[in-house]
C-alpha positions in Angstrom: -7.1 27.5 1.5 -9.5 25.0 -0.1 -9.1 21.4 -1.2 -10.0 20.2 -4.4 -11.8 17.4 -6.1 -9.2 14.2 -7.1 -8.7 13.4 -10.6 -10.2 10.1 -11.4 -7.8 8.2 -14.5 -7.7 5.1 -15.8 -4.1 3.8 -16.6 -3.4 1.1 -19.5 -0.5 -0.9 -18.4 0.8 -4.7 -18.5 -1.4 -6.9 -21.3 -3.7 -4.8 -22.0 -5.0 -4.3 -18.6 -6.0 -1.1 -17.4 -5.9 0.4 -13.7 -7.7 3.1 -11.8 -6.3 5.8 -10.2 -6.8 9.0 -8.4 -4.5 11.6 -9.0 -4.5 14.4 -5.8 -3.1 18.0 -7.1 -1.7 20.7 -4.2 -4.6 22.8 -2.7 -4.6 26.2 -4.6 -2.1 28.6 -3.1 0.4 26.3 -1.9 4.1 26.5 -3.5 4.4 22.9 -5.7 7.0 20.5 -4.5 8.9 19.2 -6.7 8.2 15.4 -5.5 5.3 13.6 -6.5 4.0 10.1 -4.3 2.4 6.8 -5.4 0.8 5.3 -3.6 0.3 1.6 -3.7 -2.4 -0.2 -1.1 -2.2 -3.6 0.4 -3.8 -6.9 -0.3 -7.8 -6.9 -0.9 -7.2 -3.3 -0.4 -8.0 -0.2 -2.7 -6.6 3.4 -3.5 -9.2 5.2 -1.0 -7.2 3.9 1.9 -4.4 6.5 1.3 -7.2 9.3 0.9 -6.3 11.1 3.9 -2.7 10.9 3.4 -3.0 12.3 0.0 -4.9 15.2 1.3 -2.2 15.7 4.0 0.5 15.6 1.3 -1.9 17.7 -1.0 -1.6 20.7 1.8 2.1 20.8 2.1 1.9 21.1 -2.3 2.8 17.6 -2.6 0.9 15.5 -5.3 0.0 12.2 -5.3 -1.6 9.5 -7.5 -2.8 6.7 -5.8 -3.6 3.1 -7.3 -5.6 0.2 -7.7 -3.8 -2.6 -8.4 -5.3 -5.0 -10.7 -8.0 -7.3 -9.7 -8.6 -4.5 -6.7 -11.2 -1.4 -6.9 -12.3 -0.2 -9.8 -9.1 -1.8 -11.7 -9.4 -4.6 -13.6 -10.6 -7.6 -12.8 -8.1 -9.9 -14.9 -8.0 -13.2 -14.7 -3.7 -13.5 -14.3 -0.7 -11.4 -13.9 -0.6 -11.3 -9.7 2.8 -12.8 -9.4 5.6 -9.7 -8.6 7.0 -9.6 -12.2 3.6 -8.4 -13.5 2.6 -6.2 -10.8 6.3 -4.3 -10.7 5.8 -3.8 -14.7 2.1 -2.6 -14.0 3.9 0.3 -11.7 6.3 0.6 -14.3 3.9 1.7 -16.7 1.8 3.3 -14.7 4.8 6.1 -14.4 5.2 6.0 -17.9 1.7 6.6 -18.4 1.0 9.2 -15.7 4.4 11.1 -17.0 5.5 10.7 -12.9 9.1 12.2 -12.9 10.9 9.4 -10.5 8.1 9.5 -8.0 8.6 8.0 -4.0 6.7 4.9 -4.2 4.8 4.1 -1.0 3.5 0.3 -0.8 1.4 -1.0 2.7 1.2 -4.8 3.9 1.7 -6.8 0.1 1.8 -3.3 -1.5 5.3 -2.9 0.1 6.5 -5.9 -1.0 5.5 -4.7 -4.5 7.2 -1.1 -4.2 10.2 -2.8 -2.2 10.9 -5.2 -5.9 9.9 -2.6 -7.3 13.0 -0.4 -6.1 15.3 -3.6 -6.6 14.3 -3.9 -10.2 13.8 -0.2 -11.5 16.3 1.8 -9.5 16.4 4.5 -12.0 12.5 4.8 -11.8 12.1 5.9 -8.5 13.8 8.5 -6.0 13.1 6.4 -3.0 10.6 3.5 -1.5 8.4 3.9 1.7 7.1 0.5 3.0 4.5 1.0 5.7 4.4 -2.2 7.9 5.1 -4.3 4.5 8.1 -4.9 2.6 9.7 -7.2 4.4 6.8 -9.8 5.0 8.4 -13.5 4.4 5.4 -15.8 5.3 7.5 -19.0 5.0 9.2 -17.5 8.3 5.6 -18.3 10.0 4.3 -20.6 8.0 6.8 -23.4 6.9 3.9 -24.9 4.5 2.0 -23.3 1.7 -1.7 -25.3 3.1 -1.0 -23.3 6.5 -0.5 -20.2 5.3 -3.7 -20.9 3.4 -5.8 -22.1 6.5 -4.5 -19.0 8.6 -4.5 -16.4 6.3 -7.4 -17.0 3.9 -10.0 -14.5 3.6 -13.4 -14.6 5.6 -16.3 -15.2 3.5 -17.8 -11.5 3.2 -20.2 -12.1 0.5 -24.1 -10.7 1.0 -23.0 -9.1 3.8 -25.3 -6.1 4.8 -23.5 -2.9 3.6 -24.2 -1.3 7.3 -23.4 -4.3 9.2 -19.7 -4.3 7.0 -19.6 -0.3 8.5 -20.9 -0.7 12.1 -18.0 -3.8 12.1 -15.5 -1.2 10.8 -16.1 1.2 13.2 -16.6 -1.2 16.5 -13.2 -2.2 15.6 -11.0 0.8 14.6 -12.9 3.5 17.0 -10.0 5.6 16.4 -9.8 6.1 12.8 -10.3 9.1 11.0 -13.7 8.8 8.8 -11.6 9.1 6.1 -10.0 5.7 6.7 -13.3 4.2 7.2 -14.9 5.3 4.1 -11.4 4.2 2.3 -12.1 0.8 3.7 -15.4 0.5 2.9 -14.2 1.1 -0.7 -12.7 -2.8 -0.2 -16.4 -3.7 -1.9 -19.0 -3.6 -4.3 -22.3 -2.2 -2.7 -25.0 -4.6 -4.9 -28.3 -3.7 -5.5 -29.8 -5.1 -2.5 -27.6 -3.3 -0.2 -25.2 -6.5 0.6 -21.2 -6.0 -0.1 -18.7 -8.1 -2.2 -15.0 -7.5 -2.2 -13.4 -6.3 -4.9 -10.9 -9.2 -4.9 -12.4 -12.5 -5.7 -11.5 -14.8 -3.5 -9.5 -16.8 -6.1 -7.6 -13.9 -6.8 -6.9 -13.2 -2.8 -5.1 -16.8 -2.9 -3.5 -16.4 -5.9 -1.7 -13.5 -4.7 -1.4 -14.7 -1.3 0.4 -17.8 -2.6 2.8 -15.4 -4.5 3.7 -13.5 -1.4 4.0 -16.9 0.2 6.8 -17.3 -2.2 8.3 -14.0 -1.7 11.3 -13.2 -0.4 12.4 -9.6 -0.1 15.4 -10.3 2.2 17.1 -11.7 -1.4 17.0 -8.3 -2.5 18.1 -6.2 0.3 21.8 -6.4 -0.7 21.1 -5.0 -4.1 18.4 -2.1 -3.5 20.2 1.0 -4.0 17.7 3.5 -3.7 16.6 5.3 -0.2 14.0 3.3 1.7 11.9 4.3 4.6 10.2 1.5 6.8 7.7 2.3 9.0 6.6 -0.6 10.9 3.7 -1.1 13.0 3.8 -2.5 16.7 -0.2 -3.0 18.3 -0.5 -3.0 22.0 -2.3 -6.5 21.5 0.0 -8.0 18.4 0.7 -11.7 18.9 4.1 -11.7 20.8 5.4 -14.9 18.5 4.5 -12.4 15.2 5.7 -9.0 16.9 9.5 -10.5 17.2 9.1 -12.4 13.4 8.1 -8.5 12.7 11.1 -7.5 14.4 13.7 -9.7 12.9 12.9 -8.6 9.9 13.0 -5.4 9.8 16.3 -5.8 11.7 17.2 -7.8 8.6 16.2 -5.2 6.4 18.0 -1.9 8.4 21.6 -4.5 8.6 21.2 -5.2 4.8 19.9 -2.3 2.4 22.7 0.0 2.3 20.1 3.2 2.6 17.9 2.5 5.1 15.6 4.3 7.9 13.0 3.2 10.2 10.4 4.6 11.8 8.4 2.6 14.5 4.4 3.2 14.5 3.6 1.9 18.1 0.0 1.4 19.3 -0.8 1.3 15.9 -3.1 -0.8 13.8 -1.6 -3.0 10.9 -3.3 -0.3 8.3 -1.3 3.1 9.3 -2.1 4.6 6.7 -5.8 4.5 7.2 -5.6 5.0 10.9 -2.7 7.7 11.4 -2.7 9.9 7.6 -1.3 13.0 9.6 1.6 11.5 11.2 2.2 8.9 8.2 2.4 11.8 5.8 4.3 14.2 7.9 7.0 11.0 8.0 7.0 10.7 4.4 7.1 14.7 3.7 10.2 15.2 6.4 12.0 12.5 4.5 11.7 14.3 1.7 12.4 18.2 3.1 15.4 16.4 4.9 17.0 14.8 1.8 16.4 11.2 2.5 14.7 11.4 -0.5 16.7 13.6 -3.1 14.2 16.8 -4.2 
């Protein structure tokens, strides 16, 4: 059984904006499934982070088309359009576009907000929503002004950064990643000519969307989401005990309130699962699926 090489698309979608994508078939000789995955990355992110998850779900003859949400990769980079209205139409016509038949929509971090709306708005779009250790972020629970969510939550200044200094940081700190996780990170930037990196993501466009999410409330919705959604929350061995029981209240919250809910806990895990554990995130998503959580 062999892999084989990702389908690179571009998607038009909300005002004339158009997306990148990277579409992941079933390895030759595996039975199709009839359930197809998006997958939706976090904040200052990009669609490589969910490579080895797509090639997980890719051996079990699940495809998969993983985004770039505007501003982000190789999307994009337009100027407006980061508040949740937008991005939730951008999915929506990314679907369209792809021709995705009701696909399970997984969002990380922000990105789970986006596909959590995204299930509240469109139910008929999608067969179910997986939120991995997002979804349920409500910053205004930690930080009851807008200026201190900035000051603790603004990006570091990355810009002319060596590219192998970026790596060797990337690896010191996740020793336990697969390379495929590190090399989906390090898809976060532009490598420029003299070898320095620049995000993606301006950092205007990091604030703007961080003030959005700042706004956000998903626990609003809960009552009216109607479609199946998995959460699987992280818990780190050395998570911030004040931010590990916010965590936990909401995703309390969230299991009390959305009327089809199930959780799976990640512990000793990093805040990016799917970059760190692909296996074990994909084999969650694919039993979900084979179990009828999400309807086949």
């Amino acid at each position: 059984m062999t892999d084989i090489e990702p389908d690179r698309l571009r998607v038009p979608v909300t005002g004339g904006v158009s997306l990148a994508a990277i579409a992941h078939e079933p390895v030759p000789g595996v039975p199709r499934q009839p359930v197809t995955f998006l997958l939706v990355h976090g904040l200052a992110s990009n669609a490589r982070t969910w490579d080895g998850v797509a090639a997980t779900l890719s051996a079990q003859g699940f495809a998969s088309v993983a985004i770039d949400q505007r501003g982000h990769g190789r999307s994009d980079k337009a100027d407006g359009g980061y508040d949740f209205d937008t991005l939730t139409e951008d999915l929506v016509a990314a679907i369209d576009t792809l021709g995705l038949d009701r696909p399970v929509v997984a969002g990380q971090s922000w990105g789970g907000n986006v596909v959590l709306e995204l299930g509240a708005r469109h139910p008929d779009r999608v067969r179910g929503i997986v939120a991995v250790d997002g979804g349920t972020i409500e910053l205004s629970r930690d930080f009851p002004s807008w200026e201190a969510c900035a000051e603790a939550l603004a990006p570091p200044p990355l810009v002319g950064t060596p590219l192998a200094r970026m790596e060797s940081w990337i690896r010191g700190a996740h020793p336990d990643w697969p390379e495929a996780g590190i090399a989906g990170t390090l898809g976060n930037f532009e490598v420029r000519v003299d070898g320095t990196i620049a995000p993606w993501l301006t950092r205007e466009r990091h604030m703007a969307i961080l003030r959005e999410l700042w706004t956000h409330r998903p626990s609003d919705r809960y009552p009216a989401i109607r479609v199946p959604v998995l959460l699987a929350p992280a818990e780190g061995a050395a998570d911030d005990q004040v931010r590990v029981a916010s965590r936990r209240h909401g995703i309390d919250d969230a299991a009390r309130t959305i009327a089809n809910v199930r959780v799976r806990w990640f512990r000793q895990a990093d805040h990016d699962i799917h970059a760190q554990r692909p296996d074990e995130l994909a084999g969650v998503m694919i039993d979900a699926v084979r179990d009828g959580f999400f309807p086949a």
